[in-house]
C-alpha positions in Angstrom: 77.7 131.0 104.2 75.9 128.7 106.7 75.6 125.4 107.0 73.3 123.4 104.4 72.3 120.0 103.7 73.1 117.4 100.4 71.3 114.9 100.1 71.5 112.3 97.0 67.6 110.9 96.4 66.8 108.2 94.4 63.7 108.0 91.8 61.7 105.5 93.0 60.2 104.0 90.1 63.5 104.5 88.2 66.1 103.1 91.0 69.1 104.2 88.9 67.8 107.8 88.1 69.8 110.3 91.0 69.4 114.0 92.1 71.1 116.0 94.7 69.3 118.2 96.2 70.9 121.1 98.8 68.8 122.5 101.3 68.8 124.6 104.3 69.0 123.6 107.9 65.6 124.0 109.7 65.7 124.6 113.2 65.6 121.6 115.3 61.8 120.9 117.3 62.0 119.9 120.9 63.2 116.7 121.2 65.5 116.4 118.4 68.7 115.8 117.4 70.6 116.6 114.2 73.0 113.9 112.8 76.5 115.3 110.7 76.4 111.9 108.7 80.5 111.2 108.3 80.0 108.0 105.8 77.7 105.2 105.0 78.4 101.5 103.2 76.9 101.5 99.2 76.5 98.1 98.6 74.3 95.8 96.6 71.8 95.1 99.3 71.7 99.4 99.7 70.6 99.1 96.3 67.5 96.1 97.2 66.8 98.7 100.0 65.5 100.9 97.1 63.9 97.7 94.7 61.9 96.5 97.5 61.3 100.1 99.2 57.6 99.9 98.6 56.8 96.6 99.7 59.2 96.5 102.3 58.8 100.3 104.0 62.5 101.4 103.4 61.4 104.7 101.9 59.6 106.0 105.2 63.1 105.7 106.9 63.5 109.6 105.9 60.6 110.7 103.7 61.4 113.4 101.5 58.2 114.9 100.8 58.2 115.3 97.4 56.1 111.8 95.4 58.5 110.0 93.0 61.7 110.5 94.8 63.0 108.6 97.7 66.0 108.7 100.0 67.7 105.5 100.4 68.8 104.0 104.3 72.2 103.1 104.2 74.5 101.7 107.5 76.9 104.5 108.2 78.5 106.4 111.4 77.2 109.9 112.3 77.7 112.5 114.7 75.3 114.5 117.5 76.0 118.1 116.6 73.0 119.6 117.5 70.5 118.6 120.3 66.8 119.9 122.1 66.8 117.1 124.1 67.3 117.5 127.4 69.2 113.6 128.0 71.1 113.0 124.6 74.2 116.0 124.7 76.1 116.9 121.5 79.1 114.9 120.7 78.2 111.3 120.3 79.3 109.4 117.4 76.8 106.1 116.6 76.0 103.9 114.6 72.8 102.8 112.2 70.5 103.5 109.3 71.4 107.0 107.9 70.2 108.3 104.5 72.3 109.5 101.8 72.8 113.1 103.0 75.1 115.3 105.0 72.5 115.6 107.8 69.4 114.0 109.3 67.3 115.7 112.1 65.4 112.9 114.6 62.6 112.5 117.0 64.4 110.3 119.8 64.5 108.8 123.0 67.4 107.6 124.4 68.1 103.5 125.3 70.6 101.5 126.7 73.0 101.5 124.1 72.0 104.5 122.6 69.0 106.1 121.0 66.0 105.1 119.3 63.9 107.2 116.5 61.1 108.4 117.7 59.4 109.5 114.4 56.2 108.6 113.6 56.6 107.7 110.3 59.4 104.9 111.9 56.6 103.2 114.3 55.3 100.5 112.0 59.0 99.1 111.9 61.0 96.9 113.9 63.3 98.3 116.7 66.2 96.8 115.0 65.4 99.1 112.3 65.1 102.5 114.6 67.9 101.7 117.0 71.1 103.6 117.0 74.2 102.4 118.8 76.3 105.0 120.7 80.2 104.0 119.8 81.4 104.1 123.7 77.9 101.6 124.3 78.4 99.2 121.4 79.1 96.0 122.2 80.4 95.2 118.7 82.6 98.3 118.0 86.0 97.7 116.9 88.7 100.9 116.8 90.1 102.4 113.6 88.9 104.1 110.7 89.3 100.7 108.8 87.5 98.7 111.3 84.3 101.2 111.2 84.3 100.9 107.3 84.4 97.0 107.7 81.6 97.2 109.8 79.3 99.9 107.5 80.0 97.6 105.1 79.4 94.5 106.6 77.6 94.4 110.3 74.3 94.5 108.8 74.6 91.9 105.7 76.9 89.6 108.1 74.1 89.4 111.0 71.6 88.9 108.3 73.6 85.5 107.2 74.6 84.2 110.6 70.9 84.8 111.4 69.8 82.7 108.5 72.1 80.5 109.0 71.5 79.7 112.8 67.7 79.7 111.5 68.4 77.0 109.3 70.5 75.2 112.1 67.6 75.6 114.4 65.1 74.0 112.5 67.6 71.0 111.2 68.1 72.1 107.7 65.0 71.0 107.0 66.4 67.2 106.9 69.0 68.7 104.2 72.8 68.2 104.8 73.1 70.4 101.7 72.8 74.1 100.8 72.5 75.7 97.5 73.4 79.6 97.9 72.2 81.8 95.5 74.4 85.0 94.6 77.2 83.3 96.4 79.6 86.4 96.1 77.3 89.1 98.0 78.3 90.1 101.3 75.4 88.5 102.6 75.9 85.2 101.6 79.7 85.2 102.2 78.6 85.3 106.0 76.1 83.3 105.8 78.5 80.6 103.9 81.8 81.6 106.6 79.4 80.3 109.4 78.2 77.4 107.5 81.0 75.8 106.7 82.1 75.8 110.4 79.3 73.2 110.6 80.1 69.3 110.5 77.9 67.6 107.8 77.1 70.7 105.8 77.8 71.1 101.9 77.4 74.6 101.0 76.9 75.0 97.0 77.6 78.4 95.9 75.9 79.8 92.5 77.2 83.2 91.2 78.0 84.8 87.7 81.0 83.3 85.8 82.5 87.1 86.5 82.6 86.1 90.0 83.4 82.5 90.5 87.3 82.5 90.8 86.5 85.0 93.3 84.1 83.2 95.0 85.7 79.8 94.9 89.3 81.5 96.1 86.7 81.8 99.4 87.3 78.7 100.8 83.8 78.9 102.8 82.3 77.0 99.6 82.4 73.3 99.0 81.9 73.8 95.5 81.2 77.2 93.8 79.0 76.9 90.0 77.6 79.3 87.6 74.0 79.8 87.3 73.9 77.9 84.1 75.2 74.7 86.0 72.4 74.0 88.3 70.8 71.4 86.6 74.4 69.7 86.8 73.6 69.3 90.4 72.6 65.5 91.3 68.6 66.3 92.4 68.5 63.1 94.1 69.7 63.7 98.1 67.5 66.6 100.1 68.4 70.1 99.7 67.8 73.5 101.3 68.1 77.0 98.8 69.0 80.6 100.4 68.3 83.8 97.7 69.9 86.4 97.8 70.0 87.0 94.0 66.4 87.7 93.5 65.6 86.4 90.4 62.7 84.7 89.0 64.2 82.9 86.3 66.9 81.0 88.8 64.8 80.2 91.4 62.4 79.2 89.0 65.1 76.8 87.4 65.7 75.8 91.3 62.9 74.7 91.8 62.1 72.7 89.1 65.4 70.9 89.2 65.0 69.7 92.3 61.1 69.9 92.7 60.1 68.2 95.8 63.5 67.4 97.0 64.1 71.3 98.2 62.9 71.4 101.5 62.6 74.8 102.0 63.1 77.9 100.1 64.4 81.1 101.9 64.6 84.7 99.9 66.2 87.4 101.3 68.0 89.6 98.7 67.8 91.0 95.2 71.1 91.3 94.0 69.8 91.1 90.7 67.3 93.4 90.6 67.9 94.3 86.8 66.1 90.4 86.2 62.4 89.8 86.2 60.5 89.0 89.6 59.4 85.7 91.4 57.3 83.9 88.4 54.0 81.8 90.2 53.2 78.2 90.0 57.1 76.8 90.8 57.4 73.7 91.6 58.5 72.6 95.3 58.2 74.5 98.9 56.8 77.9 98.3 59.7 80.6 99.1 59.1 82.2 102.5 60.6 85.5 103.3 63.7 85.6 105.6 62.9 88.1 108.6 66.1 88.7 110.3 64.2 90.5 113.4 62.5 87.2 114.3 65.3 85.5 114.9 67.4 87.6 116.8 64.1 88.0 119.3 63.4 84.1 119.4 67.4 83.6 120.0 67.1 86.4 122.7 64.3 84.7 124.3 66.5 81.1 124.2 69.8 82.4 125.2 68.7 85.7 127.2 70.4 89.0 125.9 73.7 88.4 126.9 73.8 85.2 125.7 72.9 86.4 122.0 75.5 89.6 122.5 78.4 87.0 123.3 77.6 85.2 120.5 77.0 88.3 117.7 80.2 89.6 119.5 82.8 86.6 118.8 81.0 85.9 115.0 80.9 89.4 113.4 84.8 90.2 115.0 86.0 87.3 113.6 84.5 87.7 110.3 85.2 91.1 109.9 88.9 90.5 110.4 89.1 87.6 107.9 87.0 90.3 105.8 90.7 92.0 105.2 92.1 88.5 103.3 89.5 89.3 100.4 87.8 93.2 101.1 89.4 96.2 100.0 87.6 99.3 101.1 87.3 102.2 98.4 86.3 105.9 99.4 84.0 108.6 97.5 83.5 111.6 98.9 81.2 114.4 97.3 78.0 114.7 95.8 79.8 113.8 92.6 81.1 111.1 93.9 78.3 109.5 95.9 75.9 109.9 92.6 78.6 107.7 90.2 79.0 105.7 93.2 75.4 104.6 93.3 75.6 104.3 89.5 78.3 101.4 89.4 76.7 99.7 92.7 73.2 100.0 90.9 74.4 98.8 87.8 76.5 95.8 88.8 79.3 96.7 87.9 81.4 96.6 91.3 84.2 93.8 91.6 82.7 91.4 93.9 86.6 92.3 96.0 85.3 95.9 96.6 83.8 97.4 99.3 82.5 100.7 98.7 82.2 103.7 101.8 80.5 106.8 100.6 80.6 110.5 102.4 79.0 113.4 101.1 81.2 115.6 101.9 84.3 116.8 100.0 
């Protein structure tokens, strides 16, 4: 029987509604490649990929044609098994933004370090967002099937933090010595809190979920770790600077009013809990401004020139993907079966904060 493809969509009004859906292999246009995806990281921020698809563009990674259902980018490792183009041969593994699926066909062109999707529905985004790292080209790669789990899992939601965090550095804090971390136990802000506390003069304030605080605490990387029913037990009086990753109206909202014109400046970047109503208007304080990852890393590329910035991303993400393996355990699905619960348990929160998960969809 030949070849077909699986891929796992997502309803997009209904994030934690599924379907698989098999199809044929269409033959490739000139130009094209065809990716045999091998495994991608399902994580909470996978999950934000699909709550803020519409604002955001994530569903035109890999239109599936069909209105109401989506296919969901997710960082992974994949294989050229097929190629029309004439420069990019058969047999490279890289890495990037794959969707759910067994396969993916691209329009590309190759780069330095690899190729870049070509696709027209891709132009609007950022290159960061259409770049795909060959494995012998990457700067960053790190051997072993454990290593290239860590870094589906993590790469992406680690150089979002340090990015933040060196954004916040850049600018002073704002005139804050103090942070106050929202969602304290995502991946996200675990790098973003790793590379703060390597700062003199920084207190870093994690909030989470009472499920998660001995977890979180156990850390180290937090001064002091709360619940999200203890913020107002914070003194309001000294200058403070908020990173959100949790998403939710209600706590920033609380936040904000707690410390009112004593916040300095509000960054969102995440939705961890996507399950709690939106941003609410009228909050007292700094209006919350959008963290943009991509304007960062150009502005430190421009101050440091591009190996400069490499160096730096280099000697960060290793060494926090190897202190990843004090307090990360990697689980594996494989299967359609698998992928779909999987995205259930991410989706619904119900993942141990300890877990990482890396989904194939093959058997």
């Amino acid at each position: 029987m030949p070849d077909r493809n699986v891929t796992l969509q997502v309803n997009r009004n209904s994030h934690g509604v599924t379907r698989v859906v098999e199809a044929g292999l269409p033959a490739l246009a000139p130009g094209q490649v065809r990716f045999r995806i091998e495994r991608f990281a399902l994580t909470a921020n996978t999950v934000t990929y699909a709550t803020t698809g519409d604002l955001l563009g994530y569903w035109d990674f890999f239109p599936t044609g069909e209105p109401g259902w989506g296919s969901v980018p997710a960082m992974g490792w994949a294989e050229v098994v097929e190629s029309t183009h004439a420069d990019v041969p058969t047999g490279g593994r890289y890495y990037g933004w794959f969707p759910l699926a067994r396969y993916v066909d691209m329009t590309v062109t190759p780069t330095t370090d690899g190729l870049r999707d070509e696709g027209p529905h891709r132009a609007a985004h950022a290159p960061v967002y259409r770049a795909y790292t060959a494995t012998n080209r990457d700067t960053l790669y790190q051997a072993g099937t454990d290593a290239e789990d860590r870094h589906a899992l993590l790469r992406g939601l680690f150089l979002t933090g340090w990015l933040a965090e060196d954004y916040f550095a850049d600018n002073d804090w704002f005139g804050a010595r103090r942070v106050l971390v929202l969602s304290a136990s995502s991946k996200t802000a675990i790098g973003f809190a790793h590379c703060a506390d390597a700062r003199a003069g920084i207190e870093v304030i994690g909030v989470t979920s009472p499920r998660n605080h001995a977890f979180t605490h156990a850390l180290g990387c937090y001064d002091e770790v709360i619940t999200y029913d203890d913020v107002a037990a914070i003194p309001p009086g000294l200058p403070i600077v908020a990173i959100d990753m949790a998403g939710s109206g209600p706590v920033l909202a609380s936040v904000h009013a707690h410390f009112s014109d004593r916040l300095q400046h509000s960054m969102a970047i995440g939705r961890s809990h996507h399950d709690t109503p939106a941003r609410v208007s009228g909050m007292a304080g700094p209006k919350p401004a959008f963290f943009f990852a991509p304007t960062q890393v150009k502005k430190r590329v421009q101050d440091w020139g591009t190996r400069g910035y490499q160096e730096r991303v280099v000697t960060a993400l290793g060494g926090f993907v190897d202190w990843s393996r004090t307090w990360l355990r990697v689980q594996h699905a494989h299967g359609a079966a698998a992928a779909t619960s999987t995205w259930g348990e991410v989706h619904g929160g119900r993942t141990a904060a300890d877990i990482g998960h890396v989904v194939s969809l093959w058997d």
